[in-house]
N, C-alpha and C positions, 0 to 999 in steps of 0.2 A: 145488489151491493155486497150482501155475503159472495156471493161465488167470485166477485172483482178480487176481493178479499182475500178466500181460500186461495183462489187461484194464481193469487202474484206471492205468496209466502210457498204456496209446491212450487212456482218457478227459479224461485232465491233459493229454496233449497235446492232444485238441482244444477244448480249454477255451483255452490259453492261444493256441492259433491264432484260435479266435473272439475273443477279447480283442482281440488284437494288431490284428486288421481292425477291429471297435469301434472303438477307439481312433484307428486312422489314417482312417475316416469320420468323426469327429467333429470332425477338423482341418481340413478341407479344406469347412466350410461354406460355401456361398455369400452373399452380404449380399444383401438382399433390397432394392430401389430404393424409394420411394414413387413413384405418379404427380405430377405439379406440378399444383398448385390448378387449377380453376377459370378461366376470366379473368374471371366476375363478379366474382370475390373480390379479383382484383389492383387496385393501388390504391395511391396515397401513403398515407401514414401519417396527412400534417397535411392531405389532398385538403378537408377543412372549414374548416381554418382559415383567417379572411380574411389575407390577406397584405399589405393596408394596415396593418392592425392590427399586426402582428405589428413590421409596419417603425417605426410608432409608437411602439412600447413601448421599440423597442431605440432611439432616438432620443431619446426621454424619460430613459432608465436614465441616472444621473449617470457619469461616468468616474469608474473605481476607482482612486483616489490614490494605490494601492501598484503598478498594472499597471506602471509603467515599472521597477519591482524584481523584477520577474518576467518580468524574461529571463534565458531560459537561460544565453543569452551572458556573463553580466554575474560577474564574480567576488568583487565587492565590492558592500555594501550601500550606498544612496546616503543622503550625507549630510542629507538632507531625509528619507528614510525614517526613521531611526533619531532624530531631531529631531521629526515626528512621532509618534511613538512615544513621545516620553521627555516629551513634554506631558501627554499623556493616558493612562497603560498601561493599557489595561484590556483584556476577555478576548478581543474583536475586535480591537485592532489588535496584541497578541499572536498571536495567533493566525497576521496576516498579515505580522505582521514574519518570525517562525519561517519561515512557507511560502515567505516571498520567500528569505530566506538559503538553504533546504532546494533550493529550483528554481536556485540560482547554483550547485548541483555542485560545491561548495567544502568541502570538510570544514573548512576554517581559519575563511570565511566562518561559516558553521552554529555550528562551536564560539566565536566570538566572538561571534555573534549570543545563543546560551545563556546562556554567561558574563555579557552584560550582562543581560539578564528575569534571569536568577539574583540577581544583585548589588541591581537595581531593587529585585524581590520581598523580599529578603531588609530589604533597607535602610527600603523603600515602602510595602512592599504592592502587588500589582495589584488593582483592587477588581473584585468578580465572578470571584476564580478560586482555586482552592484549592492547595492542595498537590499534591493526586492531580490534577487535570485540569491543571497542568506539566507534571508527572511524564509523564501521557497524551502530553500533548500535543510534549513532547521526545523522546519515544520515537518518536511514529506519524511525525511530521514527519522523523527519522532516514532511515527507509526510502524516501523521495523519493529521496535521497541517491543514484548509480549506484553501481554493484557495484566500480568503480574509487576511487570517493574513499572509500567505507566502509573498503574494504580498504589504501587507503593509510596512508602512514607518518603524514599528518596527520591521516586515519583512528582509526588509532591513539590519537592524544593525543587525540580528539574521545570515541573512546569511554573514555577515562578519567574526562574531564570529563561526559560523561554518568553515568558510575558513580558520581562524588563529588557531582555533583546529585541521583542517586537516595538517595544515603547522604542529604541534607541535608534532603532532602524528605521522606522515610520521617520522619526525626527528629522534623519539623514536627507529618506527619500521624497520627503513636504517641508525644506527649510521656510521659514514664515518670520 
């Protein structure tokens, strides 16, 4: 009965000594490198694409009417943005009114820029754009926003004003 005894407390212990080394091998793995390509293989990405072309195109492309509201720098939306906008609302220059305000880093900016498409839509209509793609579209534009003006005190009242747009738009898009 003793040796039954001795001998299953030596087995426990070597069981849990093998463990213990398992366990401290399997930490201490190495990362294994790949070799780097080929130089057949290296190469630009655009190595085919002609590069007159390409300067063409971007030469061709119209300038974006709203680029000079999308500087970062810029804390307020300009008055010729928002005047364009207020001629035509519809779901693209919504779209880049919101983006312009979202890239000025203003929470007061953003929340004015909302508050007016809200007031439009509500009064208007913007034609081509629903309730839920506002809704979308006030939400994802938020998140541009930097982790400082979200969190601000203007922050704050931005996200209120967003919540009493989702209340007003939920309304629209579940009349009951």
């Amino acid at each position: 009965m003793v040796i039954l005894l001795i001998s299953s407390i030596l087995a426990l212990g070597l069981i849990a000594i093998a463990i213990y080394f398992w366990q401290k091998l399997a930490k201490t793995s190495e990362t294994i490198e790949l070799p780097p390509p080929p130089p057949s293989q290296l190469g630009s990405l655009f190595a085919s694409a002609d590069t007159e072309q390409l300067a063409e195109s971007n030469e061709a492309r119209e300038p974006e009417p709203f680029a000079e509201a999308e500087n970062a720098g810029s804390k307020q939306l300009p008055d010729e943005l928002i005047q364009s906008w207020r001629e035509s609302p519809d779901r693209v220059s919504t779209t880049r009114l919101l983006h312009a305000a979202a890239l000025s880093d203003s929470a007061d900016t953003y929340r004015n820029a909302v508050e007016l498409v809200l007031d439009v839509w509500h009064k208007e209509g913007i034609s081509e754009m629903s309730a839920a793609e506002l809704q979308t579209l006030f939400n994802s534009e938020f998140w541009i926003l930097s982790s400082a003006a979200r969190t601000s005190g203007a922050g704050f009242v931005l996200k209120r004003t967003l919540s009493r747009a989702k209340r007003d738009l939920e309304r629209a898009n579940n009349p009951t």
